[in-house]
N, C-alpha and C positions, 0 to 999 in steps of 0.2 A: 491489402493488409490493413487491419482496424487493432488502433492502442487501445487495451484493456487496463482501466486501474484492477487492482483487485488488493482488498484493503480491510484491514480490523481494528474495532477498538482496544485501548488495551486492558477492560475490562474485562475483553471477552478470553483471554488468555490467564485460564487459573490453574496454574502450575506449578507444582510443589519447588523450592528453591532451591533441592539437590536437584532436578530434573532440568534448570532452564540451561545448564552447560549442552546435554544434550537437545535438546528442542531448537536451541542457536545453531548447534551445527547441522542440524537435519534442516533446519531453512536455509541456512549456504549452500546445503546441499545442492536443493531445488534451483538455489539460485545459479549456480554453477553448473548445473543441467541446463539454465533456460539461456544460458549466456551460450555454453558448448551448443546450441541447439539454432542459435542466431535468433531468439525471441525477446531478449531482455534490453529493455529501452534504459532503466533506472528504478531506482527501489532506495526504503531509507524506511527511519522510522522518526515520527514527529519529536522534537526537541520538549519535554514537558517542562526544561528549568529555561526556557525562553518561551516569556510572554508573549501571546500573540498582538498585533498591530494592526489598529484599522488607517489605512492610510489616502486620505482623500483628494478630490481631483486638483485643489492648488499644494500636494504636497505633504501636508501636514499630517504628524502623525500621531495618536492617542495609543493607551494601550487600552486595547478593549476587542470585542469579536461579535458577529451577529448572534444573536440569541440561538440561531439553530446549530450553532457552530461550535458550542462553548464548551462540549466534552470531547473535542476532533482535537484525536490523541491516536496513537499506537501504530499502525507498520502498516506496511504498503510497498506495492512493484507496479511499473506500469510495464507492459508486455504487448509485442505488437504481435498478431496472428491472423492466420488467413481466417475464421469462423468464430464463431460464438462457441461451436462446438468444441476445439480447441482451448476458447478460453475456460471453458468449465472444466476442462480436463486439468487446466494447469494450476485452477482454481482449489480443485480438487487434494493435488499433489501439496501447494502451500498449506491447506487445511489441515492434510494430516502430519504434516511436518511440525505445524505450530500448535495441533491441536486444539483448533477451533475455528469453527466457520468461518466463511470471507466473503465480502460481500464484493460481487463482482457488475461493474459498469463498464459502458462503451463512451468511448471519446467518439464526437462528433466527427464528421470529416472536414477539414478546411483545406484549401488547396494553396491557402497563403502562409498556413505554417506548416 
């Protein structure tokens, strides 16, 4: 089994604001399907009123973020599954819940986490 992020910005979500009551529940939906389904590791969406933190190896912390980093914003699940193929299906399912593409990675394997 390989952990999928599968994740959007949240610019990429432009949905009218009578529509986001429903669009939330039809992503609980999905969610609630992938949990009943024993696929769902964790999920969230990035905090935009909490700065982000570069925090270096003696500790110390700035607020600031690497230059590729600085619009990594909006919603996310990570989801463990047997194939790629599966990921794209559930990828798929998030898409049209939230209506808008998601961009879908593989987590490396380690055997030490």
């Amino acid at each position: 089994m390989t952990n999928y992020l599968i994740s959007f910005p949240a610019s990429a979500m432009d949905v009218p604001a009578d529509e986001l009551a429903a669009v939330g529940e039809a992503a609980r939906q999905v969610v609630r399907e992938a949990k009943a389904a024993g696929v769902y590791v964790f999920g969230g969406g990035i905090n935009a009123d909490a700065a982000p933190l570069m925090v270096a190896s003696d500790g110390s912390a700035i607020q600031a973020t690497y230059p590729q980093t600085a619009e990594f914003d909006g919603g996310f699940c990570v989801l463990r599954l047997p194939s790629r193929e599966a990921a794209i299906l559930w990828a798929a399912k998030i898409a049209k819940a939230c209506r808008c593409s998601q961009e879908l990675r593989e987590f490396g394997d380690d055997p030490e986490s």
